[in-house]
N, C-alpha and C positions, 0 to 999 in steps of 0.2 A: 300724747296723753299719758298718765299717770298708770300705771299696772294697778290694776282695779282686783287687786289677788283675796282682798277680804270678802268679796262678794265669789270667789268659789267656794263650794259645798264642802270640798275637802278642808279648803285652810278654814273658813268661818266655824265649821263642827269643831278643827282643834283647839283655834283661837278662845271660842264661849268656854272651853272648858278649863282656861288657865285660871289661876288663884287670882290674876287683878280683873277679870271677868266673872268671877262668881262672886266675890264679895268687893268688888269696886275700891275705892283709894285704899281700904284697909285690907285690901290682899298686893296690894305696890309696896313692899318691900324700901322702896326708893321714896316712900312720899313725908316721911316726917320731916325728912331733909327739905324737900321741895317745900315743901309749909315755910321753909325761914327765908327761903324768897318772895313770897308771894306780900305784897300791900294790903292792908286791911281791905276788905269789900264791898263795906258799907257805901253806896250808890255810885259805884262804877258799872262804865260799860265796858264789857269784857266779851271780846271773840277767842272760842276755843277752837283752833285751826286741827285738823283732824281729831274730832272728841270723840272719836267711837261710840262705845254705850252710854256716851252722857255723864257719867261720873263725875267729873271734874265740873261741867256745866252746872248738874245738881247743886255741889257743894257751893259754886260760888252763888249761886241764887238765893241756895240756906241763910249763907252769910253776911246777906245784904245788896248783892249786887244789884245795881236799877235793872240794869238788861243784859242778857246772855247770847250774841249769837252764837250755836255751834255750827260747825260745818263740818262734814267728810263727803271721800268720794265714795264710800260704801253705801248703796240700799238698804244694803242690810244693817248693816251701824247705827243708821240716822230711822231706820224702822224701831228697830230695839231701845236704841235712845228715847224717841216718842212714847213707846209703851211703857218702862221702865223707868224713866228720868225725867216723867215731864214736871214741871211747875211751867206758873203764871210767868213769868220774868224771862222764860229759856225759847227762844227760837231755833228749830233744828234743819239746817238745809245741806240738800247736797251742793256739792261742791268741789272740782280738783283745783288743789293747790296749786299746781303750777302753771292756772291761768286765772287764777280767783281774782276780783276785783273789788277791793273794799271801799267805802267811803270817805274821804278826807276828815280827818279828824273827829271820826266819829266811836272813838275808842279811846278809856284810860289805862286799859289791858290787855293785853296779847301774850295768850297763852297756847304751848304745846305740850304734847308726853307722847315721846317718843311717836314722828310722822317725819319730820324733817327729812333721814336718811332717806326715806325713799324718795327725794324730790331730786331730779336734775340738776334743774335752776335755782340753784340756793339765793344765789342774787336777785334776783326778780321779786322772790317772795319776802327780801328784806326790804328789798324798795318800796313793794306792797303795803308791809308792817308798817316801818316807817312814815307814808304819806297816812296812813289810819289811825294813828296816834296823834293824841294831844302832845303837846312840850311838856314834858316833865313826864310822858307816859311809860310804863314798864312793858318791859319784853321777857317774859320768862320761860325756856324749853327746857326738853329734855331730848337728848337723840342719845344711838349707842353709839356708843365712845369707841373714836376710832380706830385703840387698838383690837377690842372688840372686833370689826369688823373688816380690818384690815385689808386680812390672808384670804386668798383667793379659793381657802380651802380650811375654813374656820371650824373648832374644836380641838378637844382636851387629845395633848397624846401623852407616850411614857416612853420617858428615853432609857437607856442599857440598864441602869440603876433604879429604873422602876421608882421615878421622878413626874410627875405628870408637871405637864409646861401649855402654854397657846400659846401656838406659832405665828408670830408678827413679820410676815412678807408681804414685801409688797408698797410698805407703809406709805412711800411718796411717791407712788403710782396712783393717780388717783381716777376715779370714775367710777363705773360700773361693776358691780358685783353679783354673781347669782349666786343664790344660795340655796340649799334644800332646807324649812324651819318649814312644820305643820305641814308644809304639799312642796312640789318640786321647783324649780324653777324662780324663785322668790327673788326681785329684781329690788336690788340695794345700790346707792352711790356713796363709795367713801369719798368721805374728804378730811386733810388731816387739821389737827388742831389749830393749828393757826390761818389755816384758809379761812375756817369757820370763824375766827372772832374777825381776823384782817376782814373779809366780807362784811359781820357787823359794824366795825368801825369806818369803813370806804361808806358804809349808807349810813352815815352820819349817828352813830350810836354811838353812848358810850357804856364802856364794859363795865357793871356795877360787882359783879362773883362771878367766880367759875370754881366749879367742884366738881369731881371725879368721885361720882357715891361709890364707898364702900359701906357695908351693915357695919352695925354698931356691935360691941362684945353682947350687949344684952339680946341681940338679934340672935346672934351667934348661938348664944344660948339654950335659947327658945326654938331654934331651927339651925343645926348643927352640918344641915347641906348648906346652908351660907358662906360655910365659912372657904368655901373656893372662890368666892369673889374677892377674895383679898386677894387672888394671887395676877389676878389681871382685871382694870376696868371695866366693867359692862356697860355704866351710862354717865353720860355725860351732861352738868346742869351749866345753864346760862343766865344769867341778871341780868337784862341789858336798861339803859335808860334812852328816852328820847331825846 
């Protein structure tokens, strides 16, 4: 089973308290980008595979979609979700990824932001994806990008000359990761870049984009701590097609 860490009091306290938790897609930094993946919405069905607060779910329902399933393994996610995020069109259930079982071809969308990393079985949940999708259906996520998450000992340091760097070891070691982020102990699985798409492509997908968000100079701007995501990826987007 999946580390159910959103449902501790420590991580969920810190989590509600981030910017894409208090004002939803417009506190994601990463989402204007994500907008140029995504298919018009007008009467698709669309599963949001760990939708947290419902954000994402809301918005596609705003935009036309006939029906929403979301799913996470949080209580707490899919509680707040309900209270927060409901419309007519949004179903909110719990769910772990990494035994979920969806419906044969009862999806024109398959969406994530950032859940993947924490799944084992990447494969399993693409086979998943896959048999729930129409032909011609989209696959669009987000996970943190591998270098991101690499080092088995992730964060900023500063070397002699008082240079700040993130340290990428590790990189083609792949598997389990703990990390301390909001409470201790935070169980993550890297996998490097090309495991991740070669896995999409083995489950008969094909690769439509891939981008490495960085902010925009206007970002940069407007929020001038941004601008250290230029110097190493955080997240990672996917287009895939059925």
């Amino acid at each position: 089973m999946a580390q159910n860490v959103y449902d501790t009091p420590e991580f969920f306290a810190g989590y509600s308290q981030l910017g894409r938790s208090v004002h939803g897609l417009a506190g994601a930094a990463e989402w204007p980008v994500i907008r140029t993946l995504l298919p018009e919405m007008t009467g698709l069905r669309v599963v949001d595979l760990g939708c947290g607060f419902g954000w994402f779910s809301r918005f596609a329902a705003a935009e036309g979609a006939a029906s929403v399933l979301g799913l996470d393994l949080s209580e707490n996610m899919i509680a707040k979700a309900r209270t927060e995020n409901a419309h007519p069109a949004i179903t909110y259930e719990i769910a772990n990824l990494e035994r979920v079982e969806l419906s044969a071809g009862a999806f024109d969308l398959a969406y994530s932001s950032l859940a993947f990393h924490y799944l084992e079985d990447f494969g399993r949940l693409v086979a998943e994806v896959h048999s729930a999708l129409v032909p011609g259906g989209k696959f669009v996520f987000t996970i943190e990008h591998p270098i991101y998450m690499a080092s088995r000992n992730p964060g900023w340091r500063t070397d002699e000359a008082g240079k700040k760097y993130w340290p990428v070891d590790g990189y083609s070691v792949e598997g389990r990761r703990t990390t301390d982020w909001l409470a201790k102990g935070v169980v993550k699985y890297h996998r490097a870049i090309g495991t991740t798409l070669n896995t999409l492509i083995d489950g008969g997908f094909a690769i439509r984009r891939v981008i490495e968000w960085h902010p925009s100079p206007d970002q940069i701007a407007a929020n001038p701590a941004l601008a250290e995501e230029m110097d190493r990826p955080m997240i990672l987007m996917v287009s895939a097609e059925r």
